[in-house]
Backbone as a ProteinNet text record, in pm:
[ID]
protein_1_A
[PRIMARY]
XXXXXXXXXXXXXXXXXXXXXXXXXXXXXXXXXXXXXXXXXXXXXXXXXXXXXXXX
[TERTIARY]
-1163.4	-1106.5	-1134.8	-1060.8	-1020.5	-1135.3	-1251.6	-1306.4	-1420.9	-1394	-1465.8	-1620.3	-1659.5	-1813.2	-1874.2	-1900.9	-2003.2	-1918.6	-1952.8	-1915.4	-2053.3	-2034.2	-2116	-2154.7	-1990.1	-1992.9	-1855.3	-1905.1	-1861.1	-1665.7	-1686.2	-1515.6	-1530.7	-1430	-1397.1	-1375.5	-1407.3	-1447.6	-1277.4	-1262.7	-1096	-1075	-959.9	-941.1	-894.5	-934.9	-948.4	-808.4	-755.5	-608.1	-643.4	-706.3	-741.8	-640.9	-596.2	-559.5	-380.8	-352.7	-170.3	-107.4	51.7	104.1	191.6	164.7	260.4	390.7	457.8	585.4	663.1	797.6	874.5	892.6	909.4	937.5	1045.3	1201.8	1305	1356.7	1399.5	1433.2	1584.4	1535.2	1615.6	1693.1	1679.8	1778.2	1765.9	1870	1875.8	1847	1838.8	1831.9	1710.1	1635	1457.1	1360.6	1266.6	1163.1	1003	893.5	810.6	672.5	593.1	505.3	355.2	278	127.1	93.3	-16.8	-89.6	-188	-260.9	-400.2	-378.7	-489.2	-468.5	-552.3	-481.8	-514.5	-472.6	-504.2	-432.5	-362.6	-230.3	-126.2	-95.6	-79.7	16.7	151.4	194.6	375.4	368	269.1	283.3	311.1	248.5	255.5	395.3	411.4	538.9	652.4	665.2	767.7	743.7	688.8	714.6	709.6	697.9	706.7	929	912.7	1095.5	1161.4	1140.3	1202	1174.4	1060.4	1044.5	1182.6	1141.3	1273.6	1411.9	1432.7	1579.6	1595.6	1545.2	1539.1	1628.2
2103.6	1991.1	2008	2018.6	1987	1860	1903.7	1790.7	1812.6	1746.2	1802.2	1809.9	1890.1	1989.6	1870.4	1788.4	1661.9	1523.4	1500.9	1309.6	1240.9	1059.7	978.1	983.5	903	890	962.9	1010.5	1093.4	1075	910.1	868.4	779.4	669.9	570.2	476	331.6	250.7	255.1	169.8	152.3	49.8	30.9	-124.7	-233.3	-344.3	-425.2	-510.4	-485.9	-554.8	-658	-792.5	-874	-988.1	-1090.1	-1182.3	-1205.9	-1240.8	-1251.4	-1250.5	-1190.9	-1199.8	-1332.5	-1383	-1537.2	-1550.6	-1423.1	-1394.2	-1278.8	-1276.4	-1168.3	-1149.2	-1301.5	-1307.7	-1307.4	-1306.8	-1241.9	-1087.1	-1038.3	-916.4	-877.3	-768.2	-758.1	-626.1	-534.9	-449.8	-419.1	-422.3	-439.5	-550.5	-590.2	-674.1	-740	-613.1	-623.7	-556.5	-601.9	-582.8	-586.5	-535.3	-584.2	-629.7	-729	-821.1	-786.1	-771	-765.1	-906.5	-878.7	-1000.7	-1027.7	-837.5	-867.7	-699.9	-732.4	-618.3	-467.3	-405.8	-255.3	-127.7	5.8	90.8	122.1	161.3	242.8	398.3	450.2	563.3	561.8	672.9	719	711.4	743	770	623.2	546.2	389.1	331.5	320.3	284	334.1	497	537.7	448.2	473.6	423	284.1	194.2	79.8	32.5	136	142.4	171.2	245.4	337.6	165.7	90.4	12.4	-116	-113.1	-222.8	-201.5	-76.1	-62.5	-33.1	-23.3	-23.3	-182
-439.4	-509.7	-658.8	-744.7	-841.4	-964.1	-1002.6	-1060.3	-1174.1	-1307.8	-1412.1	-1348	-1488.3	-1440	-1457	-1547.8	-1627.9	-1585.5	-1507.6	-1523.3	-1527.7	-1514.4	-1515.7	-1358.5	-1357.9	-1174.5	-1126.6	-955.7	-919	-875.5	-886	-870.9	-925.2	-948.6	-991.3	-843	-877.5	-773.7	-760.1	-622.8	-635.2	-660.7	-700.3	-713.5	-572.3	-591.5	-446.6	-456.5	-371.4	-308.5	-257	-253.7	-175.8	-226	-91.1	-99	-109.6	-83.6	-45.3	-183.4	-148.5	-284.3	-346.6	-452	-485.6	-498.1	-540.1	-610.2	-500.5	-537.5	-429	-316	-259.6	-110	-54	-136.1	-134.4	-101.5	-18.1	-12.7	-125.9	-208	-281.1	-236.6	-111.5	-103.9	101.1	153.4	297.6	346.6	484.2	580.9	603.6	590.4	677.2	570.6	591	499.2	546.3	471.2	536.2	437.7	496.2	405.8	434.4	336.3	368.7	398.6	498.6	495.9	471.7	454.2	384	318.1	190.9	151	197.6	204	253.3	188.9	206.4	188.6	341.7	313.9	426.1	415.2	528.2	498	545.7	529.6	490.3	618.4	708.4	841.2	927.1	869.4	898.4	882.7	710.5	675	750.4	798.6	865.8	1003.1	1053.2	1184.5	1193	1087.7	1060.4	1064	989.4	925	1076.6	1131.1	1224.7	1381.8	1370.3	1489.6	1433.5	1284.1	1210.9	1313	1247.4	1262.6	1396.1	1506.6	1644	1688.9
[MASK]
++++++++++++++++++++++++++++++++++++++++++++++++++++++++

């Protein structure tokens, strides 16, 4: 991996996704859509098969 010789700290904290979103509960392109309900990280692997159960 890829990472300077001298740091402080070894990563940067992440930033915290917590708590629902206020704004953009309109879908602005297609039919179906989909909403967090808490915050997380996802993968592509998720989202796809998320899309793919939609359009079923």
């Amino acid at each position: 991996m890829l990472m300077p010789k001298r740091t402080k700290f070894r990563r940067p904290h992440r930033v915290s996704y917590e708590g629902k979103a206020k704004g953009a509960k309109t879908i602005e392109f297609g039919e179906y859509g989909l909403q967090a309900t808490s915050g997380n990280w996802i993968t592509s692997q998720q989202i796809e098969a998320a899309r793919i159960a939609m359009t079923r």
